[in-house]
N, C-alpha and C positions, 0 to 999 in steps of 0.2 A: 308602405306607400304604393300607389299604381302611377305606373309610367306608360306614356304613348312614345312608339318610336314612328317614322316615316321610313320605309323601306324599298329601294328599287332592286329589280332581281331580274335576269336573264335566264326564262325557264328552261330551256334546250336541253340542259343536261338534266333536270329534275322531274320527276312522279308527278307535281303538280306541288302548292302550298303543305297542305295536310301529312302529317308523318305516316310511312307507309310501312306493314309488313315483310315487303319488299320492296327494292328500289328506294331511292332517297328522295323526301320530300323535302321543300324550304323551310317548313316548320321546324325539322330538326335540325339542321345547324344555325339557325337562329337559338331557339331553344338551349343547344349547347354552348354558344356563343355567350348568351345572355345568364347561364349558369356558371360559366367562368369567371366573368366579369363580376358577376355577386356573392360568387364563391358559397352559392347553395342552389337547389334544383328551381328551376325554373320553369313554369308554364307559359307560353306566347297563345296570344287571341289576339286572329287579324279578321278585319271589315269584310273578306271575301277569297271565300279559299277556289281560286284559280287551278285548273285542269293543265295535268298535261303536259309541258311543253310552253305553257301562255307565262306571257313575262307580265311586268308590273312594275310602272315609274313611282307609284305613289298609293303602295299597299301602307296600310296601317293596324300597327300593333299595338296591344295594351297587354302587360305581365304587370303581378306583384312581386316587392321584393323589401324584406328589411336590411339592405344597405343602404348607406347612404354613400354616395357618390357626387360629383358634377356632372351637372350634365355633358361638360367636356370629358369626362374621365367616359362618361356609357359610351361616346359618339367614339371615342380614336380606341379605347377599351375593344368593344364589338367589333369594328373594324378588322380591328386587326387579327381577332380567331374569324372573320371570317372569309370565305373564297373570294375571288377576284370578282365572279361572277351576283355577288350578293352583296349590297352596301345597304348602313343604315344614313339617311339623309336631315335628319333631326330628331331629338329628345325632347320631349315634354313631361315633366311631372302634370300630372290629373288627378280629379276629385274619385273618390271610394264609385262615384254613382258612375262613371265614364264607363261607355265597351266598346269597344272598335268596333263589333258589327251591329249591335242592337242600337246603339246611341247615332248609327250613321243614318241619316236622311235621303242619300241619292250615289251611288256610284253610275261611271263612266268607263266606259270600254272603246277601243281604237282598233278598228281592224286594218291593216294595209294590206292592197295589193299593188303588184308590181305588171301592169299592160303594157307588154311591149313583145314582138317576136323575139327575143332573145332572154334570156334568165339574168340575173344579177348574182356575181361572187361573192360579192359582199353582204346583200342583205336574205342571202336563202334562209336563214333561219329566223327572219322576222317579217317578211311581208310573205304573199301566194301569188305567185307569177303565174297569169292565165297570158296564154299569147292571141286568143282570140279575141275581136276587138271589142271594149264592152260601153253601150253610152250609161252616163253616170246620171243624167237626167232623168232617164228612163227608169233605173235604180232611183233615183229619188221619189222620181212619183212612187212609186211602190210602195219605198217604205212610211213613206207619211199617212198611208194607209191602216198603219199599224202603231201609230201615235195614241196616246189614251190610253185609261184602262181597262185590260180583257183578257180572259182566259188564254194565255199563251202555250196550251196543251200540246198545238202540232206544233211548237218549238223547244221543247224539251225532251231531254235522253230520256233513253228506255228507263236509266237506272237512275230517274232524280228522282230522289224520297222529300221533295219540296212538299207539304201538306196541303198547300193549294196553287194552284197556276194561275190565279189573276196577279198581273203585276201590270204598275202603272209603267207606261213609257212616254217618257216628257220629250225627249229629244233622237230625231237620227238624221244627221246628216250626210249625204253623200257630197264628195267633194275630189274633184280631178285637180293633180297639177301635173301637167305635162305627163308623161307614161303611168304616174302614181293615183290609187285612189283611194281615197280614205273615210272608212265609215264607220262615224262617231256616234254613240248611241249612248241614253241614258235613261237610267229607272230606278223607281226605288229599293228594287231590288230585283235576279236576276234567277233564273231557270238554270240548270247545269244543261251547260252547251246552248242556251238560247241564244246568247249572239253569233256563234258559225254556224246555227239553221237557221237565222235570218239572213245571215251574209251566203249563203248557200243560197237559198232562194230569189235575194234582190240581183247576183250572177246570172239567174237564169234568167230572168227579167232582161237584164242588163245584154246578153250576151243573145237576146230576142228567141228562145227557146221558150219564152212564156208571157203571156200580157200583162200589162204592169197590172189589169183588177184580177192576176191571180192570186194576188198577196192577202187580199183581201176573202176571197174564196176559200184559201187555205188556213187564214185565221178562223172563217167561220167553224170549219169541221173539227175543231179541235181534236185533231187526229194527226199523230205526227208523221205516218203514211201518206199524207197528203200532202207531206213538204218534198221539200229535196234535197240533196245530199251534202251534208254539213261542210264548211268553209276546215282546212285545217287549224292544228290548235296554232301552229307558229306563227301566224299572221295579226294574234289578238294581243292586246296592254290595258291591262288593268291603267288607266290614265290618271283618276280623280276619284276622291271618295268626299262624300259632302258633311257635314254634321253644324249643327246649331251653332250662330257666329258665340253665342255665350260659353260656348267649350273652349274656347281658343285655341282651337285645332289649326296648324298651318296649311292654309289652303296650296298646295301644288297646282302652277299653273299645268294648262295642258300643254303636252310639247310640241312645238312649231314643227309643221310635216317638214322631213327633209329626205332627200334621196337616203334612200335604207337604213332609214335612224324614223325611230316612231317618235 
């Protein structure tokens, strides 16, 4: 049978999602996690394999496996081989046709920054603390300039093997609360690294080192020399992944901004 799980993960200590040659990726001790509990090898496929360092409230996995279990046994089972830093947050049994990432319709990404002259102890390893002052209006115009679908070429790494850079983007919102600012953005699918050189660029915007129709200048050239210097990875969260209400996939809401919690 195939099974969806819903997965949150605090990437800091890990290589990014994908299992790696070196360094530890999420993949793998989900992977091992999820070979324990079915007591044979196990392969995990999630909606959107994350870079780096970027965390994720509401990553989603689909693996096969001939045991059978409840789906309380997978949820406190998994759990419990895995780190503190890695939770499964619900089980679903799915259809043979189900893929976490082919069968997803739209993910959502949450960058935080932290504006204020002084750094925060608490949240350095999940928001980018600029102490320089940035209006978020100014960031917004920008990025609504980059709404629709187009060639997102000057927003992709050197090293994305993506076969083509048109991607649709439905949503980005910029939003200030008090020293925090948070910019939500969505597409049907996503460039490696395209949302910290967006969040890279609407900074410089923001922080008046560029006019907000530079965003738009810089889409044109699709040349990612014409951008500017990527957002780090700590400040991004996988938030939401979308898929057909007839999957009955559990929607994760998105989580409510709060001081150093995404």
């Amino acid at each position: 049978m195939r099974i969806a799980i819903g997965i949150e993960y605090d990437g800091t200590a890990y290589n990014g999602w994908q299992r790696q040659k070196t360094g530890t990726g999420v993949q793998e001790l989900v992977e091992r996690s999820l070979s324990q509990v079915a007591d044979h090898t196990v392969e995990a496929v999630c909606a959107g394999r994350t870079d780096t360092g970027v965390h994720a409230t509401a990553q989603v996995v689909h693996f096969d496996t001939r045991s059978e279990r409840t789906e309380r046994s997978w949820l406190l089972g998994l759990n419990t081989h895995l780190p503190d830093d890695i939770n499964v947050c619900w089980v679903r049994p799915v259809g043979e046709g189900f893929h976490a990432r082919y069968s997803a319709t739209a993910r959502t990404y949450r960058y935080l920054i932290l504006n204020r002259l002084v750094r925060s102890a608490l949240s350095q390893h999940r928001a980018w603390w600029l102490h320089q002052p940035l209006e978020a209006e100014r960031m917004q115009a920008a990025g609504c300039q980059l709404l629709g679908e187009h060639d997102f070429s000057a927003f992709r790494a050197a090293g994305c093997q993506a076969s083509t850079a048109m991607r649709e983007l439905t949503k980005l919102d910029v939003q200030r609360h008090g020293d925090w600012i948070a910019i939500t953005v969505k597409a049907n699918a996503f460039l490696q690294h395209m949302v910290r050189n967006i969040t890279g660029l609407l900074v410089a915007v923001g922080g008046g080192e560029q006019d907000v129709g530079w965003a738009r200048e810089v889409l044109d050239r699709r040349d990612r020399r014409a951008g500017y210097v990527a957002a780090p990875a700590h400040g991004l969260t996988l938030v939401a992944v979308d898929y057909p209400g007839a999957l009955q996939i559990p929607v994760a809401a998105v989580p409510t901004l709060m001081p150093g919690v995404v």
